[in-house]
N, C-alpha and C positions, 0 to 999 in steps of 0.2 A: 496479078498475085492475089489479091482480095480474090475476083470470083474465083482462084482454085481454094484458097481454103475454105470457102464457104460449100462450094462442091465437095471439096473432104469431108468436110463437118456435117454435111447431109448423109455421104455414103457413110461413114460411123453411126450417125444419129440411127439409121437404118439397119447398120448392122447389129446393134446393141439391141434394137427392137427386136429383131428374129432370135438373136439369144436370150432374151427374156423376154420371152411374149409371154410366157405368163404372171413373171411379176408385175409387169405395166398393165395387165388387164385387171388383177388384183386392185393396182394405183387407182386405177381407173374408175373400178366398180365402186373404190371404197369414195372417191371424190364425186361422184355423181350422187352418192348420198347425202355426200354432205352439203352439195348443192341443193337438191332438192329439201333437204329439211332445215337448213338455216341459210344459207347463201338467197336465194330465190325468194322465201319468205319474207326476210329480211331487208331488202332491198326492192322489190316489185313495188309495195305503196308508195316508196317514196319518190321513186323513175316517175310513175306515175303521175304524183303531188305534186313534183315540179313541173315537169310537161304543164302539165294543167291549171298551174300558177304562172307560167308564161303565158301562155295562148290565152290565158282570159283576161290577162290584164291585172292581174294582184303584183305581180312583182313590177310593172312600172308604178302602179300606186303606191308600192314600198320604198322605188327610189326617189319618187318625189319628194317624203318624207324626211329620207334620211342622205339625200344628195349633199348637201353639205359638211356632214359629219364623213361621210365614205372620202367624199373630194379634198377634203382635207387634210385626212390620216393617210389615208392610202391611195389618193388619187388615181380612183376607182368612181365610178358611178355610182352611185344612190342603190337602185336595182341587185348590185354587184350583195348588198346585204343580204337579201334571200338567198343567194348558190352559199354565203359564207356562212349564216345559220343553218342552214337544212347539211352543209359539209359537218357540224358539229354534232347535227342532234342524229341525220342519216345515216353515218359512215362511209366510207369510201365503194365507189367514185360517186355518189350522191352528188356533194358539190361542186366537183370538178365534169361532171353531165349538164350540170345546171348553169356552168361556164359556161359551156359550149352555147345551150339551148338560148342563151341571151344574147350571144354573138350572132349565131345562124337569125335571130329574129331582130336583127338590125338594133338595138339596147347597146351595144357597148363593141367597141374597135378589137380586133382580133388580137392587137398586144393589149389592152386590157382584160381580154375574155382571157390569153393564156396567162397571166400574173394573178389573174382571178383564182383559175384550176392550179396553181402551185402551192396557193396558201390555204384553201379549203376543199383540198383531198384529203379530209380525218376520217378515224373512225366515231363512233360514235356512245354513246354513254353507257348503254346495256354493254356493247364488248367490252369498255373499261373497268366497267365496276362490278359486272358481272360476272364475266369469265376472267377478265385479270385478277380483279378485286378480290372475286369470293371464292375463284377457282382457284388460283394460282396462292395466293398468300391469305386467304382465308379470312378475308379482312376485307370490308364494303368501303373503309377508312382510306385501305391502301389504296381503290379502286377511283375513289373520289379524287385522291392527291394526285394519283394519276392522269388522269380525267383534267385539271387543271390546270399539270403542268402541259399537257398537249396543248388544251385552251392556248395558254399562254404563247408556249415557241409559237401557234399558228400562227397568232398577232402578230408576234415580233419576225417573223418571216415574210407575212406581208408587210411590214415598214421594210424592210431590208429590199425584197425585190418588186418595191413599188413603181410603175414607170415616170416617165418624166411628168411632171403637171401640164396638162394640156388645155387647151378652152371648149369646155363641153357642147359637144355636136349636139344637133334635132337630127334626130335618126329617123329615116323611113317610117320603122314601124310603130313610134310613138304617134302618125299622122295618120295611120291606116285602123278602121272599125275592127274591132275584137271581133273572131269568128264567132256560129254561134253557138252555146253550148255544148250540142252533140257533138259537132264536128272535133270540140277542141275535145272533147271523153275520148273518141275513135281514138283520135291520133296522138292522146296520152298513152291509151293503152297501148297500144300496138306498138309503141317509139320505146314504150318501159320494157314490152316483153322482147322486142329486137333487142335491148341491151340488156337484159338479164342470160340471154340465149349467147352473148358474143363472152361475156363474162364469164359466163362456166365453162364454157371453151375454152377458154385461155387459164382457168382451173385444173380443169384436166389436161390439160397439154404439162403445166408445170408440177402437177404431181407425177407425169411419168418423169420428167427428167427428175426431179429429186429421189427418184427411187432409181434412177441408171446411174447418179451421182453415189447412190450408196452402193448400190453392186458394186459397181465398177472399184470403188475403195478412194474414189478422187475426193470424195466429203471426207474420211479419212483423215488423209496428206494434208488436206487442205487445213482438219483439226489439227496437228501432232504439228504443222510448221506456227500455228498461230495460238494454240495454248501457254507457252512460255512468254510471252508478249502480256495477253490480256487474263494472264493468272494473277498478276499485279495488282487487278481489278479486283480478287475475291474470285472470279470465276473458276468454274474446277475443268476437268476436262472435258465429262460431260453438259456443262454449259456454254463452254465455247462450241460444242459439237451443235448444240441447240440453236446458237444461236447465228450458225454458220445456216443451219436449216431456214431460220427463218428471215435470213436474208434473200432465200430463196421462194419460198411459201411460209406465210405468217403462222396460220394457227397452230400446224406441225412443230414450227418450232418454239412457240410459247408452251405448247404442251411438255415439252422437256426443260423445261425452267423450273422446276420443283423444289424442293429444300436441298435437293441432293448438287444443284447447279451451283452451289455457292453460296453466299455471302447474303445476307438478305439487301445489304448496300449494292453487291454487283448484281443480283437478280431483277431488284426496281429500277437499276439505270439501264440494262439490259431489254428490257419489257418497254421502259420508256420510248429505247432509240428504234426496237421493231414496230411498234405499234404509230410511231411516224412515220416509219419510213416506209412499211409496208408491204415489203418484198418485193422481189422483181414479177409476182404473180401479177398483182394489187397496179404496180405500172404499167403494165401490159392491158390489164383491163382498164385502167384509166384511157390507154390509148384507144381502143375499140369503143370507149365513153365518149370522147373529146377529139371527136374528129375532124379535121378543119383548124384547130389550134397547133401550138407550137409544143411539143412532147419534149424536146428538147428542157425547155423552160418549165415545164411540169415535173423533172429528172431532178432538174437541177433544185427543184423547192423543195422536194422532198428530201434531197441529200440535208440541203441547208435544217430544214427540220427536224431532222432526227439529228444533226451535229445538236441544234440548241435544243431537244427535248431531254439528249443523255447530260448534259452539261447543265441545265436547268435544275433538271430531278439529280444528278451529284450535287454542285452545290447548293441545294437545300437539302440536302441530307448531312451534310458537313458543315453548314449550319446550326440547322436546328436536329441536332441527333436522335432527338426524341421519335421524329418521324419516321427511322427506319423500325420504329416499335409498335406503328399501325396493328 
């Protein structure tokens, strides 16, 4: 039963393709741009950065340092502190790559490396305060609070899906000579541009389906049954319509988040819970990031994150009310 509907769901996927081939070529054209002038930019130094703070040896001198404090809160390795800042300052899948690249290199056990990639798959501070911030609500203020409260849920998603306390291994590669220099430049490079090349892949595969979701009118249905529900929120119709997008693809649908979407209270918790969560693009490319971990368990952190990023940023706007005034 399974492989027939996934056979169906192929011959549909296909046939929607040949009746719009040229709006998905359109999708297409306009998402390869936007790869190439912010996606790819964006993310190449920092594939990079971390690669090449593994292979040399900076991120075990990082967990040496801070092994006790990781072991303790998050009973996580020392090491586990570099994927969890560079997930903060990078953006996504930054730090949940840099899970990975700790595990593949013998630092840290395969349910530590995916508990790692669930809590520091963020984005990062230029997209909050930036394009959230200054773009969206016009305010660097809103963009910082925001920025915070992500900070925040991150933590308290790793306390939540921290694993059991264990007694810290000597891993292989802590006993083995750091390659040298070049070798470790080569195979930064070339390991960053493999994962930038699998990332806009999985880009452009998800902007055709959101543009066969809107053909088709299933984005639609999908607004008109769930508008009456999260209207309660402040959201109008066009925001729920938005925010339905960017459960699918993030920046599409933050782009329709605008004053017209509602409530400046439902707009910030709205922005809050995508900008955790990420869309099913952003987990997909997590997956082609973090290969060899548990995806499962990277699914499931980001649900838990964006529950406590909308929940965080609500109540502290009910709270302190002044905030929704950024």
């Amino acid at each position: 039963m399974r492989k027939l509907c996934v056979c169906t769901g192929c011959v549909l996927f296909l046939a929607l393709l040949c009746r719009y081939s040229t709006d998905c070529a359109d999708a297409v054209r306009a998402a390869v741009t936007l790869c190439l002038t912010s996606v790819i930019p964006s993310l190449f130094p920092f594939f990079a950065a971390s690669s090449l703070a593994v292979s040399c040896g900076l991120a075990q001198e990082l967990g040496r340092l801070l092994s006790p404090f990781m072991r303790r809160c998050f009973h996580l390795p020392g090491c586990g502190a570099a994927a969890l800042a560079l997930g903060f300052l990078g953006g996504y899948p930054a730090g949940a790559r840099m899970s990975a690249e700790l595990y593949h290199s013998g630092l840290c056990t395969r349910e530590e490396a995916s508990a790692l990639a669930a809590c520091c798959n963020n984005t990062g501070p230029a997209f909050l305060v930036g394009m959230c911030g200054g773009g969206l609500f016009h305010s660097l203020r809103a963009g910082i609070f925001l920025y915070a409260v992500h900070i925040a849920s991150a933590l308290l998603t790793a306390l939540l899906l921290r694993p059991k306390r264990t007694q810290s291994a000597v891993y292989a590669a802590n006993q083995t000579k750091p390659l040298p220099f070049f070798h470790c430049l080569v195979q930064a490079v070339t390991s960053a541009g493999h994962s930038c090349l699998m990332i806009s892949a999985f880009i452009l595969f998800f902007s055709v389906v959101l543009c066969l979701l809107r053909l088709t009118g299933m984005l639609s249905v999908l607004c008109t049954a769930l508008t009456p529900l999260l209207s309660i929120s402040g959201l109008s119709a066009s925001g729920v319509h938005s925010l339905l997008t960017g459960c699918v693809e993030l920046t599409q649908g933050l782009a329709g988040l605008t004053d017209h979407a509602g409530t400046i209270f439902a707009r910030l918790t709205a922005v809050s819970f995508l900008c955790a969560f990420g869309g099913l693009s952003v987990l997909f490319q997590t997956a082609a990031a973090t290969e060899g971990l548990a995806l499962t368990r990277c699914v499931y952190g980001k649900c838990i994150h964006a529950c406590l990023a909308a929940l965080l940023c609500a109540l502290l706007l009910l709270i302190f009310p002044s905030l929704s005034q950024l």
